[in-house]
C-alpha positions in Angstrom: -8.3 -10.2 -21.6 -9.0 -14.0 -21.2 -8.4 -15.2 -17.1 -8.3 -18.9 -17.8 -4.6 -17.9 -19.3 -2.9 -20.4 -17.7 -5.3 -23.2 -18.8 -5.5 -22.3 -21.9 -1.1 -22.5 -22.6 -1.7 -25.8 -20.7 -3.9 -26.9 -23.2 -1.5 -25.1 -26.3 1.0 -27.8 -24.6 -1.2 -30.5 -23.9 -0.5 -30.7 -20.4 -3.2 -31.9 -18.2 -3.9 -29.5 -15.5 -4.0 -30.9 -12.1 -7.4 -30.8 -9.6 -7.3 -27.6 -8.0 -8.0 -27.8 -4.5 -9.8 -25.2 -3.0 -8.8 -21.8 -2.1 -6.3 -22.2 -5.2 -6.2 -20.2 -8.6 -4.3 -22.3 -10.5 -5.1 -19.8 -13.5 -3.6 -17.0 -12.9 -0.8 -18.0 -10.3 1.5 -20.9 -11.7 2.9 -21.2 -8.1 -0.9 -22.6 -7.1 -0.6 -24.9 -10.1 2.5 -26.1 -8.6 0.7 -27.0 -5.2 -2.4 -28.4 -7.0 -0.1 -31.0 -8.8 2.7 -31.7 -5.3 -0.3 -31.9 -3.2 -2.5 -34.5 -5.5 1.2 -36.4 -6.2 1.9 -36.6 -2.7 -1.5 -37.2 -1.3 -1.0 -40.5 -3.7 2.4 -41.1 -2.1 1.6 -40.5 1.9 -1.9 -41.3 1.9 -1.8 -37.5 3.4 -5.2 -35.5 2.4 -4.7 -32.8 -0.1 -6.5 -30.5 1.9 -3.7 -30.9 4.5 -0.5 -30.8 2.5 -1.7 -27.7 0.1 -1.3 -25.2 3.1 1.7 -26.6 4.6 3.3 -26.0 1.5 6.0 -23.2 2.1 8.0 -20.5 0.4 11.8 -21.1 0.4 14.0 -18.7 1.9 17.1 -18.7 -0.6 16.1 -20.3 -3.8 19.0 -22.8 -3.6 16.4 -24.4 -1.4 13.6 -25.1 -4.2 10.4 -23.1 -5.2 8.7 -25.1 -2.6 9.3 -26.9 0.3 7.3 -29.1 2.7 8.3 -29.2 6.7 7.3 -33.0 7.0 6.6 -32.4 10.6 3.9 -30.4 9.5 1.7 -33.6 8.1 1.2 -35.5 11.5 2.2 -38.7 10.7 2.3 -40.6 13.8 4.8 -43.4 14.4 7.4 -42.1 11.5 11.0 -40.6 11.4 10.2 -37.0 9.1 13.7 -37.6 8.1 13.0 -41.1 7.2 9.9 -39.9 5.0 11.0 -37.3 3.3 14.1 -39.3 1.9 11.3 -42.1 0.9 9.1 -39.6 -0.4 11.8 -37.9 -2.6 13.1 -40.9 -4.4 9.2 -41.7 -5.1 7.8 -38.6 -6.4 6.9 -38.4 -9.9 8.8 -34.6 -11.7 6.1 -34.9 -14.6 6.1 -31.7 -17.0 6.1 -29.7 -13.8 9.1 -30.2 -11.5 12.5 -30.6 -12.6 13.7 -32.5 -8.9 12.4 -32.9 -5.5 14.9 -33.5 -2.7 15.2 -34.3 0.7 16.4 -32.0 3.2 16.4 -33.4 6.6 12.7 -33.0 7.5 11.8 -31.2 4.7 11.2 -31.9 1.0 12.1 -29.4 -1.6 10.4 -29.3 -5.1 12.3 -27.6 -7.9 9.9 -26.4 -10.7 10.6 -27.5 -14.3 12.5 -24.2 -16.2 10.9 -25.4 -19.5 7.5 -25.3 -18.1 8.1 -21.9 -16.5 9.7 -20.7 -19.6 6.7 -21.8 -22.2 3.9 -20.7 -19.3 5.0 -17.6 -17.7 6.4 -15.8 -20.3 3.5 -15.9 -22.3 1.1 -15.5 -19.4 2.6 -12.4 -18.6 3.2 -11.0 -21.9 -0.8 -11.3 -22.5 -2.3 -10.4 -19.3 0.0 -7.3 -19.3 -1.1 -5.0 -16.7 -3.6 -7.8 -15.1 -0.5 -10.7 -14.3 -0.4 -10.6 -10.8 -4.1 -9.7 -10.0 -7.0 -12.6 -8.7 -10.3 -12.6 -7.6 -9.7 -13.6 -4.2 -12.9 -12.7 -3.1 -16.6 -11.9 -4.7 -18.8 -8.6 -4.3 -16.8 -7.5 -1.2 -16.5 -3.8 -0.3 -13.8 -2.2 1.7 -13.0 1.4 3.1 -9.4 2.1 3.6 -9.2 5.8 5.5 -6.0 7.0 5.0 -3.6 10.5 4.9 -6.5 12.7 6.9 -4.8 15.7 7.6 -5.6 19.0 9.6 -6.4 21.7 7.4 -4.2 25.2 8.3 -1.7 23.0 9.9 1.3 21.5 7.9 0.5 18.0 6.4 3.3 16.1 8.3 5.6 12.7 7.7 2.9 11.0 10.0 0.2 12.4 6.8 2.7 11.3 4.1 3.1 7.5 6.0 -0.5 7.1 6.1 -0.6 8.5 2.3 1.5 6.3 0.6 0.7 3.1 2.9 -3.0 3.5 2.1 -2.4 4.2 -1.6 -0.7 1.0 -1.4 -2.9 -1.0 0.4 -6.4 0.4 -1.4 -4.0 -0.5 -5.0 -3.5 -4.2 -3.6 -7.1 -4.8 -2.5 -8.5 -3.7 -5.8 -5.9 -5.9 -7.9 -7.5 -8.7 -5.5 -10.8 -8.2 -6.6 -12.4 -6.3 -3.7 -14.2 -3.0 -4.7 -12.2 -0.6 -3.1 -13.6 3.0 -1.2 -10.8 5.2 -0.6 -11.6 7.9 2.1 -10.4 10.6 3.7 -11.3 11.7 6.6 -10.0 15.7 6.9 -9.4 17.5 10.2 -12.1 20.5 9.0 -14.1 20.7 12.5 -13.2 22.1 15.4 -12.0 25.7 17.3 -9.3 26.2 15.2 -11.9 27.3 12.4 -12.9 30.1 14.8 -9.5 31.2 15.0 -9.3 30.9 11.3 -11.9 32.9 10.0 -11.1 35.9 12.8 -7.4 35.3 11.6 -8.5 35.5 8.1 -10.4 38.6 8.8 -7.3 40.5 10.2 -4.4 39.0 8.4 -6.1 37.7 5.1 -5.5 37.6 1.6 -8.1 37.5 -1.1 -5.6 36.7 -4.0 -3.2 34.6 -1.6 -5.9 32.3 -0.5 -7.3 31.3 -4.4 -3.5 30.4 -5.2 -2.5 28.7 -2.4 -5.0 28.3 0.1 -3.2 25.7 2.5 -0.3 27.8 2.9 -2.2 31.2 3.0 -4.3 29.9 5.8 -1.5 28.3 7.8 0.3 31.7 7.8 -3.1 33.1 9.2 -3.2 31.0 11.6 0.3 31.3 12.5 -0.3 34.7 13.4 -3.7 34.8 14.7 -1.7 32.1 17.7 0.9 34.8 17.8 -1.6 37.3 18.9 -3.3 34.9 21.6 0.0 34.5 23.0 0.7 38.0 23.3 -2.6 38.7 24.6 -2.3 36.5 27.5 -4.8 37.4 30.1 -4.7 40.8 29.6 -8.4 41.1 27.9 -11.9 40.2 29.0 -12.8 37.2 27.4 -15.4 38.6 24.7 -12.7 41.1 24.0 -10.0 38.3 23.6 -9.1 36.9 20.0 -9.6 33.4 22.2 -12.7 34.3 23.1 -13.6 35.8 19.5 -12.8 32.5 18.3 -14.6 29.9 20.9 -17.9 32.3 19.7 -17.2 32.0 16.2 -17.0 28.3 16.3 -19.9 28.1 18.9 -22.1 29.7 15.4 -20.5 27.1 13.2 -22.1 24.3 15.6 -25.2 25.7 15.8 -25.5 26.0 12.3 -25.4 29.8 11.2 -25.3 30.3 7.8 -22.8 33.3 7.2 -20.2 31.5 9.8 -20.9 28.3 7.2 -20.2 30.2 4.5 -16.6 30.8 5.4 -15.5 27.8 6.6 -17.4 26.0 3.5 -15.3 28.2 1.7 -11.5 27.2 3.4 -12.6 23.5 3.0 -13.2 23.5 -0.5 -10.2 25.5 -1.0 -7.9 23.2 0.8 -9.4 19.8 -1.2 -9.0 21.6 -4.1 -5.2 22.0 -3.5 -5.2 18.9 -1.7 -6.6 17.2 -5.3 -3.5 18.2 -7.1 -0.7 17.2 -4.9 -2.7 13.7 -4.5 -2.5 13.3 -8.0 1.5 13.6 -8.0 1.3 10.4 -5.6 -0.8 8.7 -8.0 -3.7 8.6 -5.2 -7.5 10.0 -6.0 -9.9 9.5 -3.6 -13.5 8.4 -4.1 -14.4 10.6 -0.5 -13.2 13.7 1.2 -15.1 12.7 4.3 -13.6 14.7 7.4 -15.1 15.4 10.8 -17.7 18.1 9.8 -19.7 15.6 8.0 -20.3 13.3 11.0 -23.9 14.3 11.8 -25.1 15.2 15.6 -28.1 12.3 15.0 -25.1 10.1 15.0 -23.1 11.3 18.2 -26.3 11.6 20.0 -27.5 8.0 18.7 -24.1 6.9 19.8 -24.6 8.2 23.5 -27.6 6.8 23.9 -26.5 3.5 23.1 -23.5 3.9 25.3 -26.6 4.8 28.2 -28.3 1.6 27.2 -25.7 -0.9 27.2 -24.9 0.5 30.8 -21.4 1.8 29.3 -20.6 4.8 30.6 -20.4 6.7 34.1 -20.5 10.9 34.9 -17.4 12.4 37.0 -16.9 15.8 37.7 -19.7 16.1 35.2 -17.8 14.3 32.3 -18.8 11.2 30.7 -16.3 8.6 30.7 -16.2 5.0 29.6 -14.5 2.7 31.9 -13.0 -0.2 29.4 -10.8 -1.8 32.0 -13.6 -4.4 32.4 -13.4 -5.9 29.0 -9.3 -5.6 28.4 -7.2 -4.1 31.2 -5.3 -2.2 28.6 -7.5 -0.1 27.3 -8.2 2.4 30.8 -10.9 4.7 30.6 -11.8 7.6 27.8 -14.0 10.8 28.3 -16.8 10.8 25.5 -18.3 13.8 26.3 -16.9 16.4 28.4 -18.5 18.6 31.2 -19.8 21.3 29.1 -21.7 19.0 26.9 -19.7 18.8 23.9 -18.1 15.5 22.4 -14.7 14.4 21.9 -12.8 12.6 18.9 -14.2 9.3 20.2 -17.8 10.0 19.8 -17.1 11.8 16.7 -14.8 8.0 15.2 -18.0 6.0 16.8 -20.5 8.2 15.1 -18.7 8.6 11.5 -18.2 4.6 11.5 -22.0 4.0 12.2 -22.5 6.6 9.4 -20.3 4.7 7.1 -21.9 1.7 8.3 -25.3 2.8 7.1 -24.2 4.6 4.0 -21.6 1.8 2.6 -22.3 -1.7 4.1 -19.2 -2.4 4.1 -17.2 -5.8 4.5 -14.0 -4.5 5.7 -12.8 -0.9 7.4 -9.3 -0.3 6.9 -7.7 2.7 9.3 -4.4 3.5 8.4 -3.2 5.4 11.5 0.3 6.1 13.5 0.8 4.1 16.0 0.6 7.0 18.2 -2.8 6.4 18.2 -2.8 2.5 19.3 -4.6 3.1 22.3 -7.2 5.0 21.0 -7.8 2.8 18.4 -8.2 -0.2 19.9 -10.2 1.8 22.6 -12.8 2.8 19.8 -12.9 -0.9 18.2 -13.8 -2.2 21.8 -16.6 0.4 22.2 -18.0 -0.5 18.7 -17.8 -4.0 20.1 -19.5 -3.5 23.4 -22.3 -1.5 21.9 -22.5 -4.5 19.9 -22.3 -3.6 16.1 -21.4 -7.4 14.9 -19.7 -5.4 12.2 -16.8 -4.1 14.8 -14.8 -7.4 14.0 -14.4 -6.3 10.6 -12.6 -3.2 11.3 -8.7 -3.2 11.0 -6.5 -0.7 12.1 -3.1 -0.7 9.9 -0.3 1.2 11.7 3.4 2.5 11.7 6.4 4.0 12.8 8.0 7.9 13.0 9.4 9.6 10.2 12.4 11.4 11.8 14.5 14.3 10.7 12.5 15.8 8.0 12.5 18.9 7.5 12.9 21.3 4.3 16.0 23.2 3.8 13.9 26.2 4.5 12.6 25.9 7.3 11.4 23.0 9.5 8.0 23.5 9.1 6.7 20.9 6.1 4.0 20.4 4.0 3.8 17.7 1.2 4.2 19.8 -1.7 7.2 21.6 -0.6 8.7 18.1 0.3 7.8 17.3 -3.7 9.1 20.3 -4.9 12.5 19.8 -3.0 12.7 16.4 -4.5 11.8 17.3 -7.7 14.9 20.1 -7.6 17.0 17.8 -6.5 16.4 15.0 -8.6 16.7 17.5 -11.3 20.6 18.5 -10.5 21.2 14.5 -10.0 20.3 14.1 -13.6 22.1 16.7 -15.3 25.0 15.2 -14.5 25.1 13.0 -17.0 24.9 15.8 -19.7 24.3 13.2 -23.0 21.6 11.1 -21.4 19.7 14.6 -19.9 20.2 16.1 -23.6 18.0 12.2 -24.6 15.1 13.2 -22.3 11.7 15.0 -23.9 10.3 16.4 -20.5 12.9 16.0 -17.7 10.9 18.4 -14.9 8.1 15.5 -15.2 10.6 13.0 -15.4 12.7 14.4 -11.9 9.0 14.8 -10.1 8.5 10.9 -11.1 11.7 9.6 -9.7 12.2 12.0 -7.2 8.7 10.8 -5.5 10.0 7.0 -6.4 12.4 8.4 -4.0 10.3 9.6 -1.1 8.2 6.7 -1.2 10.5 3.7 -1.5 12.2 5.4 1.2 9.5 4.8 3.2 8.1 1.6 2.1 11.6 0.2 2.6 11.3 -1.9 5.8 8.0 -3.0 7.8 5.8 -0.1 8.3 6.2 -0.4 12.4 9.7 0.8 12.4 10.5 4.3 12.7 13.1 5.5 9.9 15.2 8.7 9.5 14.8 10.9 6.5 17.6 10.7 4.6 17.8 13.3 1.4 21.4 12.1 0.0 20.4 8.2 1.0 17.0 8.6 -0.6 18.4 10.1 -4.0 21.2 7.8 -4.8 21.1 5.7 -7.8 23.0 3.2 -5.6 21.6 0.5 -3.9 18.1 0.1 -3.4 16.4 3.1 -3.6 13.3 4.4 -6.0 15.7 6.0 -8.4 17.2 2.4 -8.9 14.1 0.9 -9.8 13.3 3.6 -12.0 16.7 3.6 -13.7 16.3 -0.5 -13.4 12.9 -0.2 -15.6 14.1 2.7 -18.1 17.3 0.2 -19.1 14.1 -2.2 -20.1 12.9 -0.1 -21.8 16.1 0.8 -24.1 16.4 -2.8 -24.5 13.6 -3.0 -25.9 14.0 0.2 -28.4 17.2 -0.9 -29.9 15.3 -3.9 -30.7 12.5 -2.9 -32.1 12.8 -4.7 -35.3 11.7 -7.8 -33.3 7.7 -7.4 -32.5 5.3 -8.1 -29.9 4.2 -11.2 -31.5 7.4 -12.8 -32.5 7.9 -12.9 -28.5 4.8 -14.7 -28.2 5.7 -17.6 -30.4 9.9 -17.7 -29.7 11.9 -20.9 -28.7 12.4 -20.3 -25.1 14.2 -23.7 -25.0 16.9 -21.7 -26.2 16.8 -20.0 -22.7 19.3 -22.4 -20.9 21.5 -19.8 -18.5 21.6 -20.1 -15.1 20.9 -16.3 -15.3 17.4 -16.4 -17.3 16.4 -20.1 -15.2 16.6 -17.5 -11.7 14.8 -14.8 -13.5 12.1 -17.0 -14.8 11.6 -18.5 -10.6 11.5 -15.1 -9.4 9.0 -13.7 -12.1 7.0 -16.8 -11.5 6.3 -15.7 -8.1 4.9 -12.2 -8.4 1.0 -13.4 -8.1 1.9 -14.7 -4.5 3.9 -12.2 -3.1 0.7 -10.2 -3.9 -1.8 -12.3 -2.0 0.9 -12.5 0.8 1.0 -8.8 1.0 -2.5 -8.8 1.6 -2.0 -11.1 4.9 0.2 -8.7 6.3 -0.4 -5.3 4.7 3.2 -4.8 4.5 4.4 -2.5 1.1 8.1 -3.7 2.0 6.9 -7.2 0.8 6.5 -6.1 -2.8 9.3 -3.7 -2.5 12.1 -6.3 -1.7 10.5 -8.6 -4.3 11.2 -5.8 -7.0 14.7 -5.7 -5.5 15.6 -9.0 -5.8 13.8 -9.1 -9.5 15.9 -6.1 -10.2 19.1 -7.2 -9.0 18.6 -10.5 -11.1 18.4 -8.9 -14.5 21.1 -6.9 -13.6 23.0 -10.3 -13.5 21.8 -11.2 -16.9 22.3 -8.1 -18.2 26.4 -9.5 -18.7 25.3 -12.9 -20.1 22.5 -12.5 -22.1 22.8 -10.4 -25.0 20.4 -9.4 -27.2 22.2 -7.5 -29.5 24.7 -9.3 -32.3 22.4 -12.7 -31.7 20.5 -14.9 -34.0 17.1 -13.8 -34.5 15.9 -16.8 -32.6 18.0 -16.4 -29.4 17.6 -12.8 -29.7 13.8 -13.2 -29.5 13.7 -15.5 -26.2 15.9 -13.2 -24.5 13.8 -10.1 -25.8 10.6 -11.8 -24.8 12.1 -12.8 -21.1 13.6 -9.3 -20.1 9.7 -8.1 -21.5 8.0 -10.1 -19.0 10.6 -9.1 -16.6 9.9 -5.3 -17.6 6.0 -5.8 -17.2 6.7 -7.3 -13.7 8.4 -4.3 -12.6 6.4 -2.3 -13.9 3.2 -3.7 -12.4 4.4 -3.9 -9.2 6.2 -0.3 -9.3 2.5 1.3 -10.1 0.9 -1.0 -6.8 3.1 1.0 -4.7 2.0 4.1 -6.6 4.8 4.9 -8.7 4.6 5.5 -12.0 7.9 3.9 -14.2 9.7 6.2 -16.4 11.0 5.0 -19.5 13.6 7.5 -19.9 16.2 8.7 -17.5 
């Protein structure tokens, strides 16, 4: 598909495109065109530079308010009343083909953009581009890691695991749309003593046949037990004798590399990514790496204590070594790296996998999405990186959130992802049948309840910024009220019947319709909003916020519910029947594009 799109309807139109200024991309965001034109317009108005009134350009927040407005403030101009200027500046400034008014607003100016021009340039834009309207190469040859989900293997995969899934599904979806070539990791919880405990565990209590079909439960329930029997032991065995002790020797082999210990735990791994692989796939997520603690190599640790020793950063007590980081940010207290029996802790272990990654990747950006449990030890392993001074440290970025509270199955409080699916997916299911006529319409309606039911889970938690802690709410979460994922989902499928009752108007004949015909109030909102999906994009990036793009497919949705009562396609002229067609198209696209950033994927029957 062509990318000069926009520059190429200009020219259909013979409209003059205006300089771009730099840092703009004029062809495939019409909102930058807008700014190219205000800014060189302006700039011959004020005498202001353009590279000074492009950034202080500003979203409105109600659109009453314009597409654009400019705080005059902002410009500097010494000696002048902002109030003063911006009523000068509004009478002055020249609408052309692009704006259809600017006004004055105290100290700000508003600029309204030209409906006709949206209608003739966006429509088509996004009709063409399809899947691409909304994507730009902000950036050149750039590589980021985003590590995200990372859970324990044998323990359940929590709310904390599903956050960090479906925020880092997001975020690796957004940086790839804005041209950056995206590694998605995970880094699993498969090192450590609870392996020891697994494989004796597995050796009382397991289950050939139980661990090929469902390994992650089949070795929680192992290790379930194998803890029961710990605690019932208490003291009352030697240590060699005690299923502790068992264990600590067990894992003592896997470190020092013996083959048939190895073997086992090689074996759980693969057996848990394998399960891990499919319930990913219902998310819509595939990763490119299943990293995980295992594969951070001792040449790494031991490299990374050395440097600490070099660079004087680190101090023995009680035959521990700890890091004192109260010298560089009095925050950050001080962290054990290795404790007194020699072996290392998660620190060493994030230090030594990010020099590996380092090496491996080159990488211009690290994305860690992690609770915000773990502030403190973030920031605490950035400022080491820092200190031991990897230049590369000020590229890493640690993307965090809020509790999930209250979730629990209604089997049992103990929750892994798939069973959190499956519930959906059942309940969904029982929502649907409801409406018998519509449920007898549907081809496949399991797939179709696993679809919306995990629109569900997920706009549920994309909802509000990612800090804030929410409660998990099954009856909330399922309603086709308000704005939930099964809203969206319905709001996309009713696009999509639009479309099918009429389908004797083609693809092409939306290209070329009359969209002067499109003279609503109704279709003029739709058209602004639609017009701004490219930049709610790039300003998702700044703040690695989902809820961004989720209230913008709110308000999209809500508005073409409004049109829904005024503008009818059906019983119309072929001509007005067309534009309308063509606009609740582009509208359907938009959803749809920005329904499968967040990792859902839109039904189109329901």
């Amino acid at each position: 598909m062509s990318t000069d799109n926009i520059a190429s309807q200009l020219q259909k139109l013979s409209i003059n495109a205006p300089a771009a200024v730099e840092g703009s991309f004029p062809d495939v965001n019409v909102v930058d065109l807008m700014r190219n034109y205000i800014a060189e317009e302006l700039h011959k108005i004020s005498g202001v530079d353009t590279s000074l009134i492009f950034p202080a350009l500003e979203w409105t927040n109600t659109m009453e308010r314009g597409d654009l407005l400019i705080p005059v403030p902002r410009l500097r101009i010494k000696g002048a009343n902002p109030k003063d200027l911006a009523a000068e500046w509004a009478e002055k400034f020249p609408c052309g083909e692009f704006l259809s008014k600017v006004e004055a607003n105290g100290p700000f100016l508003q600029f309204f953009f030209s409906p006709e021009f949206l209608f003739k340039v966006v429509v088509p834009d996004v009709l063409t581009r399809k899947e691409e309207y909304g994507s730009c190469k902000l950036v050149e040859n750039k590589k980021v890691i985003v590590e995200f989900s990372s859970p324990n293997i044998a323990k359940p995969f929590h709310a904390g695991h599903l956050r960090s899934t479906i925020i880092g599904g997001f975020i690796s979806n957004l940086y790839e749309k804005l041209g950056w070539d995206v590694i998605r990791m995970n880094y699993l919880g498969d090192w450590g003593k609870q392996f020891g405990l697994l494989a004796v565990g597995f050796e009382r209590y397991g289950d050939e046949e139980k661990l090929a079909q469902d390994p992650i439960h089949h070795l929680f329930e192992v290790y379930v037990r194998i803890n029961k029997d710990i605690e019932e032991e208490g003291d009352s065995l030697p240590l060699e004798e005690s299923t502790n002790g068992k264990a600590r020797e067990y894992f003592k082999k896997m470190e020092d590399g013996d083959e048939e210990a190895l073997k086992i735990w090689k074996r759980f791994r693969e057996l848990s990514i394998e399960k891990y692989i499919a319930t990913y796939a219902r998310l819509n997520i595939k990763y490119d790496v299943y990293s995980g603690e295992s594969q951070v190599s001792r040449e790494s640790m031991n490299k990374a204590l050395e440097i600490f020793n070099e660079k004087g950063l680190t101090h023995e007590d009680k035959g521990a070594v700890l890091i004192d980081l109260t010298k560089f940010n009095k925050k950050l207290g001080k962290t054990i790296v290795q404790k007194s029996d020699g072996t290392t802790l998660y620190l060493t272990r994030d230090v030594g996998a990010a020099m590996d990654r380092h090496e491996k990747y080159h990488f211009d950006k690290m994305i860690y999405v992690i609770a915000s449990q773990q502030d403190l030890h973030t920031a605490q392993f950035f400022e080491i990186l820092k200190q031991m001074g990897f230049d590369w440290a000020k590229t890493l970025q640690h993307v965090n959130f809020g509790m999930v509270q209250g979730m629990s199955t209604r089997k049992g409080t103990v929750v892994f992802l798939d069973n959190i699916l499956e519930e959906t997916k059942e309940k969904m299911h029982d929502v649907m049948k409801k409406n018998e006529v519509k449920y007898s319409q549907i081809e496949n309606p399991d797939e179709v309840a696993d679809l919306v039911g995990i629109s569900a889970v997920m706009i549920q938690d994309m909802q509000s910024k990612r800090i804030n802690n929410y409660e998990f709410k099954w009856e909330r979460m399922l309603s086709f009220e308000g704005d939930t994922g099964p809203y969206l989902q319905y709001a996309h499928s009713r696009l999509r019947s639009v479309e099918r009752n009429a389908a004797q108007i083609t693809f092409d004949k939306w290209l070329s319709a009359d969209f002067s015909l499109l003279t609503e109030p109704a279709a003029i909102l739709l058209i602004r909003i639609l017009a701004q999906y490219p930049d709610v994009l790039r300003n998702a990036i700044k703040t690695h916020e989902p809820t961004t793009v989720v209230t913008y497919l709110f308000k999209l949705t809500h508005q073409v519910s409004s049109c829904y009562d005024v503008l009818w396609v059906a019983g119309q002229t072929e001509e007005l029947a067309t534009a309308r067609l063509a606009l609740y198209a582009a509208a359907r696209q938009v959803l749809n594009n920005g329904m499968r950033l967040l990792g859902l994927t839109p039904v189109d029957r329901m």
